[in-house]
N, CA and C atoms as a LAMMPS dump frame, in Angstrom:
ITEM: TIMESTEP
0
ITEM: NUMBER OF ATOMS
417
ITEM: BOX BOUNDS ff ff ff
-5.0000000000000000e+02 5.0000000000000000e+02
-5.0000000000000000e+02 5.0000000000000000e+02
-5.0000000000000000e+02 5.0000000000000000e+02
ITEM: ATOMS id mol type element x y z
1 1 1 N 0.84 -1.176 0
2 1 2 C 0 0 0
3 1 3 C 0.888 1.244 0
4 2 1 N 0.686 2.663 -0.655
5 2 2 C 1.493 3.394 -0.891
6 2 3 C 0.01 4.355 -0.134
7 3 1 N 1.217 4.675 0.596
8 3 2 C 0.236 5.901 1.753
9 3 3 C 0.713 7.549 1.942
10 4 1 N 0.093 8.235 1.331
11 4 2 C 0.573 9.552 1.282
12 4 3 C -0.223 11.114 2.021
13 5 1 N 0.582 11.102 2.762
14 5 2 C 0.186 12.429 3.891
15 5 3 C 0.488 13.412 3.254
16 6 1 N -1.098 14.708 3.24
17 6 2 C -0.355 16.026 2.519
18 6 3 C -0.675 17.162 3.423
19 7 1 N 0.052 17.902 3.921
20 7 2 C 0.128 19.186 4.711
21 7 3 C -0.062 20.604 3.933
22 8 1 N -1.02 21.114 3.507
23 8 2 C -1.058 21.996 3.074
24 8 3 C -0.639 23.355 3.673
25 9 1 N 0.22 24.288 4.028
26 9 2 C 1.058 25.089 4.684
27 9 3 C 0.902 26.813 3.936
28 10 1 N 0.368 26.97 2.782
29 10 2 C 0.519 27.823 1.875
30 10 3 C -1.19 28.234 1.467
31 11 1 N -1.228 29.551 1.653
32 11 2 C -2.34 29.903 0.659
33 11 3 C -2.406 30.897 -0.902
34 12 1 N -1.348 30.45 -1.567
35 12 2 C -1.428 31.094 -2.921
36 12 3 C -2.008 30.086 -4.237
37 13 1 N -2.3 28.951 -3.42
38 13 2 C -2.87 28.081 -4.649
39 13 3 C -3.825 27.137 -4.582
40 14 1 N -4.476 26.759 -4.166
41 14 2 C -5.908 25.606 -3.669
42 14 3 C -5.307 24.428 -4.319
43 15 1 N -5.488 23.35 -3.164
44 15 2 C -4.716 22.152 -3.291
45 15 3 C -6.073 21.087 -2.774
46 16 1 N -5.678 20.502 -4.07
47 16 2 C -6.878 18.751 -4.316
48 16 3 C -5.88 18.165 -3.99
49 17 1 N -6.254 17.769 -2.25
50 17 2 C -5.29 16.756 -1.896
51 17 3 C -5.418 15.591 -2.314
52 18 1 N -7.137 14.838 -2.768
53 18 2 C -6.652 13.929 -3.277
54 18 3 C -6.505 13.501 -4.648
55 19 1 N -6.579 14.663 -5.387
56 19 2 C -5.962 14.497 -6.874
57 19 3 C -4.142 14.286 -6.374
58 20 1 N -3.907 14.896 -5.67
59 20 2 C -2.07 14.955 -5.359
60 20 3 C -1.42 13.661 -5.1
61 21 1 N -2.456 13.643 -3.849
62 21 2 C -2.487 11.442 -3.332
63 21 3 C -2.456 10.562 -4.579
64 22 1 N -3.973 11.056 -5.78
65 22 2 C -3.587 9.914 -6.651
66 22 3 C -2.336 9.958 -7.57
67 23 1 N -2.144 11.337 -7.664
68 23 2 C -0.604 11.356 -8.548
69 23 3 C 0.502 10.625 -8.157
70 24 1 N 0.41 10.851 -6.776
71 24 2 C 1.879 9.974 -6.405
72 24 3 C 1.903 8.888 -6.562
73 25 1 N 0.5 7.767 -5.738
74 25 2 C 0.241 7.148 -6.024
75 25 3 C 0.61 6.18 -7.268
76 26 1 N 0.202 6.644 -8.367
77 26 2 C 0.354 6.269 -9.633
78 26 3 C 1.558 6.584 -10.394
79 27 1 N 2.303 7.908 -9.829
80 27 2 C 3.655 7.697 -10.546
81 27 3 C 4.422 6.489 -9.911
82 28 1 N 4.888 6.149 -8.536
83 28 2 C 5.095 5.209 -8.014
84 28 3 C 4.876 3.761 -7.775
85 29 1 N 3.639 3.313 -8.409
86 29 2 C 3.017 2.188 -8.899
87 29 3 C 4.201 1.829 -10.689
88 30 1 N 3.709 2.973 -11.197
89 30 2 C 4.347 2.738 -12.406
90 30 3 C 5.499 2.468 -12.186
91 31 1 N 6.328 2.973 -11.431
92 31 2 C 7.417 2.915 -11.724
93 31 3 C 8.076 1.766 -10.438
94 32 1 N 6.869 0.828 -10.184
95 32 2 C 7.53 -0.568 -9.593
96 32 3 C 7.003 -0.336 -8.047
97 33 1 N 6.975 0.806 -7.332
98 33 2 C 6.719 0.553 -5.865
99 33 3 C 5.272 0.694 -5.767
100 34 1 N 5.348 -0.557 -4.527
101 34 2 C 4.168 -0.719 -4.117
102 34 3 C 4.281 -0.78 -2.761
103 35 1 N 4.948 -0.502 -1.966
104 35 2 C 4.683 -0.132 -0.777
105 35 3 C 5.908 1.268 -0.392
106 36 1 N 5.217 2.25 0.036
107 36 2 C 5.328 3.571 0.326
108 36 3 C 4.858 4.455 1.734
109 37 1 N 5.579 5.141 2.141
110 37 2 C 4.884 6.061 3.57
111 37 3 C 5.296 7.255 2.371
112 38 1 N 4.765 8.351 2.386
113 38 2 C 4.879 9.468 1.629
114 38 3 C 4.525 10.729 2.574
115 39 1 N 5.267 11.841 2.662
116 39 2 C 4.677 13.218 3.131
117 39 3 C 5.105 13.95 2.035
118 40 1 N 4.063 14.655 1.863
119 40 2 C 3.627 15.823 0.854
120 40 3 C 3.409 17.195 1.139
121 41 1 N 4.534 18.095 1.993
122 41 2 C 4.073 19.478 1.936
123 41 3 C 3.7 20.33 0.669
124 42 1 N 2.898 21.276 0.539
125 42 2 C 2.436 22.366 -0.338
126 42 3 C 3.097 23.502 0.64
127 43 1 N 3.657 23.845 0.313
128 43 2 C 4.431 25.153 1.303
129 43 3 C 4.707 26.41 0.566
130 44 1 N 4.896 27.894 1.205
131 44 2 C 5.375 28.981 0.892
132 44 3 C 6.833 28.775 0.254
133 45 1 N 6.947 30.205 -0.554
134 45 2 C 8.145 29.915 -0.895
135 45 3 C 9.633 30.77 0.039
136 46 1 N 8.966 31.417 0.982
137 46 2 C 9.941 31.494 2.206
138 46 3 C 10.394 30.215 2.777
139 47 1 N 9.412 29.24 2.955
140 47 2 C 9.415 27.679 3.437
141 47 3 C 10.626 26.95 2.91
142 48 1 N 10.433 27.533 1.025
143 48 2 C 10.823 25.907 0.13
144 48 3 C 12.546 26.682 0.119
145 49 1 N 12.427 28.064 0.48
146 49 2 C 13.717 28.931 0.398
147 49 3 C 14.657 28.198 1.366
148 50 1 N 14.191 28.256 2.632
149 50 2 C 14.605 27.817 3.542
150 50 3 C 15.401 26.28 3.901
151 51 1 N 14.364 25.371 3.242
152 51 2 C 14.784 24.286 3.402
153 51 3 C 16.227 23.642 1.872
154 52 1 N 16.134 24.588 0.63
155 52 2 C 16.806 24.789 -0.294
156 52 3 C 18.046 24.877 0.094
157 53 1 N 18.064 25.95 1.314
158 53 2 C 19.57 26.563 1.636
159 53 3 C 20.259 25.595 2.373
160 54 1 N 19.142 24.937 3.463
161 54 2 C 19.636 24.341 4.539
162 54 3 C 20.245 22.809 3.666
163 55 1 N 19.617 22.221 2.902
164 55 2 C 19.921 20.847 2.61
165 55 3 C 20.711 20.765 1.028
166 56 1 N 20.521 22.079 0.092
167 56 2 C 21.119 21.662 -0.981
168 56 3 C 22.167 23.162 -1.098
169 57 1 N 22.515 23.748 -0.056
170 57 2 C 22.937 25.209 -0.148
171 57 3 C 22.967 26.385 -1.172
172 58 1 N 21.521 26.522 -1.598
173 58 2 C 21.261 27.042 -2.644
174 58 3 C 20.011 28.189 -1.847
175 59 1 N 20.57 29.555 -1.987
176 59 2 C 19.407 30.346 -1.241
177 59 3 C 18.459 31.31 -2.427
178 60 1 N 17.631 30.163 -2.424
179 60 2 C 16.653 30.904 -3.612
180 60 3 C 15.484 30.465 -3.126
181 61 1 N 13.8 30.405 -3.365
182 61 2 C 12.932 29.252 -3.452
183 61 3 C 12.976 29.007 -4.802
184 62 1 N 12.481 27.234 -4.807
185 62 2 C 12.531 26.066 -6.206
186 62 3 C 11.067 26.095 -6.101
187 63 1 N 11.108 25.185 -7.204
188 63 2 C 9.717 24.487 -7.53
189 63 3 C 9.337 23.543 -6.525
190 64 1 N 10.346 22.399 -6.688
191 64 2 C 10.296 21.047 -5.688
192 64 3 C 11.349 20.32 -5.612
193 65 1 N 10.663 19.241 -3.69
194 65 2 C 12.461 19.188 -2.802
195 65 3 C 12.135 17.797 -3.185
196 66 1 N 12.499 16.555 -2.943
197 66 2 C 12.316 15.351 -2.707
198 66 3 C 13.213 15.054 -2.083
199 67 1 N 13.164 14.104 -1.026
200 67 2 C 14.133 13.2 -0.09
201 67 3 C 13.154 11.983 0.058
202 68 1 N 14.549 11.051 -0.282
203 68 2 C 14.495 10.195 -0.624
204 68 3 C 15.07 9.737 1.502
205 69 1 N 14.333 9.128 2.121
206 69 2 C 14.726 8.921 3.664
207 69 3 C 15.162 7.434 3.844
208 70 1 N 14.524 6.472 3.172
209 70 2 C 14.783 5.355 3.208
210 70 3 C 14.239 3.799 2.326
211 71 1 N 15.162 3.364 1.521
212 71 2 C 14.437 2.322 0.573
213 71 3 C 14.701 1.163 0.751
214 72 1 N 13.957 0.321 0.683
215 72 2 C 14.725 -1.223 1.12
216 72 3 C 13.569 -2.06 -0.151
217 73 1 N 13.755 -3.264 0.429
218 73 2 C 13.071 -4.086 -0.457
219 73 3 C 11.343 -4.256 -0.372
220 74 1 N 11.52 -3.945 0.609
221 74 2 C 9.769 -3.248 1.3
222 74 3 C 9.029 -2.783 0.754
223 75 1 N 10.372 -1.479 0.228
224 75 2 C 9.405 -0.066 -0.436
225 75 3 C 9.745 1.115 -0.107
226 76 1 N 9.248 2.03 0.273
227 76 2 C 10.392 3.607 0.258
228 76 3 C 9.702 4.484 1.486
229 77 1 N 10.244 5.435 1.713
230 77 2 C 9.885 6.5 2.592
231 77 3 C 10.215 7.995 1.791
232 78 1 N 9.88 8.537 1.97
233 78 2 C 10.318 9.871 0.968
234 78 3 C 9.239 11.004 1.744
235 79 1 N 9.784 12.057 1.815
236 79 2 C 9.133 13.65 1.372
237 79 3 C 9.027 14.147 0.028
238 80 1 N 7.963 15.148 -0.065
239 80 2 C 8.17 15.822 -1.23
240 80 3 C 7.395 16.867 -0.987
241 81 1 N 8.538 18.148 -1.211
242 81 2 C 7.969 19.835 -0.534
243 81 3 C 8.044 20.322 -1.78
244 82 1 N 6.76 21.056 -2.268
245 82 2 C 6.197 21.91 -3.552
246 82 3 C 6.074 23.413 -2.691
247 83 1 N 6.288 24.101 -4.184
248 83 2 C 6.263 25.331 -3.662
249 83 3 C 4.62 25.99 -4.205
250 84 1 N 3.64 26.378 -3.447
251 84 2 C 2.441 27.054 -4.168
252 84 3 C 2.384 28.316 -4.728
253 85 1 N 3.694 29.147 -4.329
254 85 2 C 3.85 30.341 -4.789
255 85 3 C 4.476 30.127 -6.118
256 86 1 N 5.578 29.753 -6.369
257 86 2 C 6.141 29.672 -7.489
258 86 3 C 5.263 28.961 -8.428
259 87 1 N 4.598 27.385 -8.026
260 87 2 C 3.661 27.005 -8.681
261 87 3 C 3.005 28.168 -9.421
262 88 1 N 2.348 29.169 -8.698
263 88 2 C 1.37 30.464 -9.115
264 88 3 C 2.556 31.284 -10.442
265 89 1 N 3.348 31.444 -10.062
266 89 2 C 4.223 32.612 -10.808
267 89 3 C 4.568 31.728 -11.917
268 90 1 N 4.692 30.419 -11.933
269 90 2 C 4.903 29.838 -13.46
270 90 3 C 4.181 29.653 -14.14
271 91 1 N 2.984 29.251 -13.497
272 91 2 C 1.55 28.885 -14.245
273 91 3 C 1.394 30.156 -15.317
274 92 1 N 1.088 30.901 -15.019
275 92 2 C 0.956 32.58 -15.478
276 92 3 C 2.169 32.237 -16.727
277 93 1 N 2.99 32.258 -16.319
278 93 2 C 4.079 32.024 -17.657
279 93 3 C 3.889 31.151 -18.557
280 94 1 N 3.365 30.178 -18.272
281 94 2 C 3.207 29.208 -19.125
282 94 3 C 1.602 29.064 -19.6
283 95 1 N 0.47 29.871 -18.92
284 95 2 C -0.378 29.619 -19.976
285 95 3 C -1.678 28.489 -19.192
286 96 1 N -0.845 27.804 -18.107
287 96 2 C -2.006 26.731 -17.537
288 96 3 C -2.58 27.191 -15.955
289 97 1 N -3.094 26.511 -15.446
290 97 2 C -3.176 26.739 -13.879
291 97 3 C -2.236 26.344 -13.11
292 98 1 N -2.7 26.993 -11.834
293 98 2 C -1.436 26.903 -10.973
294 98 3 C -1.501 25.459 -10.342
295 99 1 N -2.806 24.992 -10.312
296 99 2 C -3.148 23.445 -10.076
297 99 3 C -2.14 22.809 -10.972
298 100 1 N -2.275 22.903 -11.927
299 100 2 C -1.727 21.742 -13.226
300 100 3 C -0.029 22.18 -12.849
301 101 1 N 0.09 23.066 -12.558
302 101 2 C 1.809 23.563 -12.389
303 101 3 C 2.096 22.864 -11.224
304 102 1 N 1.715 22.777 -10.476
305 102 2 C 1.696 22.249 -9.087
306 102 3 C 1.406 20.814 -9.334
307 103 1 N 0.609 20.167 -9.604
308 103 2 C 0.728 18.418 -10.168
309 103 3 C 1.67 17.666 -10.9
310 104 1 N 2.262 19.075 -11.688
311 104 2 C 3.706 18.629 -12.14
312 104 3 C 4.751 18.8 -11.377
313 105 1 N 4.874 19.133 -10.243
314 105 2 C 5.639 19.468 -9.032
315 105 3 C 5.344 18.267 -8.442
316 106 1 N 4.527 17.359 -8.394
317 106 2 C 4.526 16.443 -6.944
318 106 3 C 4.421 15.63 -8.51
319 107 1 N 4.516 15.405 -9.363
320 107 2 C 4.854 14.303 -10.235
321 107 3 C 6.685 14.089 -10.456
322 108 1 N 7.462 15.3 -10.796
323 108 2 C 8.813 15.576 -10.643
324 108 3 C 9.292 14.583 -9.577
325 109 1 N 8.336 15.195 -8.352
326 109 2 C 8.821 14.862 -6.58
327 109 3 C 9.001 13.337 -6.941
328 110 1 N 7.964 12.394 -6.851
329 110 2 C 7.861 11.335 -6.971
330 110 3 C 8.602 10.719 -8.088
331 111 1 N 8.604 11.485 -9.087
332 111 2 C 9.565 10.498 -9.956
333 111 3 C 11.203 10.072 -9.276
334 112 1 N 11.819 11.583 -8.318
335 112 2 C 12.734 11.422 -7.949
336 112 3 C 12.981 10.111 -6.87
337 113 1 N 11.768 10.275 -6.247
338 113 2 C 11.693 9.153 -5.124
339 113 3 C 11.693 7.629 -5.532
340 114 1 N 11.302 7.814 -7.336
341 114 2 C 11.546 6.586 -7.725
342 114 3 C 12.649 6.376 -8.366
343 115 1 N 13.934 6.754 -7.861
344 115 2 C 14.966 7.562 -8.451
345 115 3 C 15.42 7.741 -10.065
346 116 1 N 14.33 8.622 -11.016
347 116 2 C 14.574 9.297 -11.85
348 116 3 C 15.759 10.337 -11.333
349 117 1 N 16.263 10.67 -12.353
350 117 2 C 17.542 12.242 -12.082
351 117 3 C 17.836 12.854 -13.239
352 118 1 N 17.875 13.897 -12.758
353 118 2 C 17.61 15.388 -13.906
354 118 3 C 19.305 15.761 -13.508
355 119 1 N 20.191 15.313 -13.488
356 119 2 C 21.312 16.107 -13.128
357 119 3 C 21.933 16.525 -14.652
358 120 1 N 22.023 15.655 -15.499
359 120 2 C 22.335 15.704 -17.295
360 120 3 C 21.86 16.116 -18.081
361 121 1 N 21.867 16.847 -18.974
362 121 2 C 20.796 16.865 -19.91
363 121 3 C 19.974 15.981 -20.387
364 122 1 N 20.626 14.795 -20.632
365 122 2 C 20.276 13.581 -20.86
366 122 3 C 19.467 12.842 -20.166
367 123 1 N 19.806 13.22 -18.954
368 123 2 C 18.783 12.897 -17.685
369 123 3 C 17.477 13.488 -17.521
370 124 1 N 17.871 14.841 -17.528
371 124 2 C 16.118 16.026 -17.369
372 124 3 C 15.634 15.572 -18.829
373 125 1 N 15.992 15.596 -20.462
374 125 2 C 15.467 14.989 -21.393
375 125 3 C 14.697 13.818 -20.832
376 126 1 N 15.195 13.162 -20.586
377 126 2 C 14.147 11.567 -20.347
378 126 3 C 13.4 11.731 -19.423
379 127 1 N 13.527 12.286 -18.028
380 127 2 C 12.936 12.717 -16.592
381 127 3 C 11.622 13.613 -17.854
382 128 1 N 11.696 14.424 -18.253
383 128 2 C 10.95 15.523 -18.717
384 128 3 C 9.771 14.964 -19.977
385 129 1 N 10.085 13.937 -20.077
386 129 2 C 9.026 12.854 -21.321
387 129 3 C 8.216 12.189 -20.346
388 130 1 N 8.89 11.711 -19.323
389 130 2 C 8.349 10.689 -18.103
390 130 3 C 7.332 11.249 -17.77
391 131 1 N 7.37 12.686 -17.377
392 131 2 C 6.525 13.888 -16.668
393 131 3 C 5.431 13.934 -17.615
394 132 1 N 5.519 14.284 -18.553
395 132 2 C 4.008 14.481 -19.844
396 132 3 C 3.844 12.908 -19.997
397 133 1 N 4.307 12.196 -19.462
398 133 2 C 3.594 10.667 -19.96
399 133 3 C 2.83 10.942 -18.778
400 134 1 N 3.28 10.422 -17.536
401 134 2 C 2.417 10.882 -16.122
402 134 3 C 1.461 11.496 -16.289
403 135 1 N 1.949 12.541 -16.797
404 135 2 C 0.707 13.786 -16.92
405 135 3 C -0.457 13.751 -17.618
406 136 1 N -0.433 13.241 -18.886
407 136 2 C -1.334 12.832 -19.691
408 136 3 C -2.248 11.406 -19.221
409 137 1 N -1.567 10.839 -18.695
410 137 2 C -2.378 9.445 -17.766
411 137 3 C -3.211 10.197 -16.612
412 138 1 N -3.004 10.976 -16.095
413 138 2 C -3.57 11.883 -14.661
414 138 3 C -4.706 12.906 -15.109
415 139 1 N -4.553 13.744 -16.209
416 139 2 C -5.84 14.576 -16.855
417 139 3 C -7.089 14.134 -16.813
């Protein structure tokens, strides 16, 4: 069973927690796990600033954090902290809602937890097909 807790912390964007639940859900199924503990903050981007600096020493706010806490043969443990502000400020750029910007934020999250990695080009290329496959299964 893949079980996912979401803390909503932020009010710049209205969050379907359980559209979020089934995203993870289902990116993580796909991609082989079936047993999961999951926490899901939606947080400010003073929040996502904060925790940016502290764990990857980068003082900006991101989109989204993932930690990966513990995997065994079981199944996984992971966080995944989205930002609702930035969610908001990209959406606008790009044309969609801040919902749909934000579902691609906790789809990213989870892919990482299923350890996808964007560190290459080569890497975010394939990570970034994965995401509109997800995405298009979730609409």
């Amino acid at each position: 069973m893949i079980r996912v807790r979401v803390a909503n912390q932020q009010t710049a964007v209205r969050v379907n927690r359980r559209r979020l639940c089934r995203a993870v859900r289902a990116v993580l199924r796909e991609e082989g796990v079936d047993e999961a503990e999951i926490s899901l903050a939606v947080v400010d981007d003073a929040a996502i600033r904060q925790l940016n600096g502290r764990y990857l020493a980068h003082d900006a706010p991101t989109d989204v954090l993932s930690f990966l806490l513990e995997r065994s043969c079981d199944g996984l443990e992971g966080e995944i902290v989205v930002s609702g502000q930035t969610a908001r400020r990209a959406a606008r750029q790009y044309g969609w809602t801040a919902a749909r910007e934000l579902l691609l934020y906790v789809v990213h999250g989870a892919l990482h937890l299923a350890g996808w990695r964007d560190r290459t080009r080569k890497e975010a290329t394939a990570m970034r097909r994965r995401e509109r496959e997800c995405l298009a299964r979730l609409a």
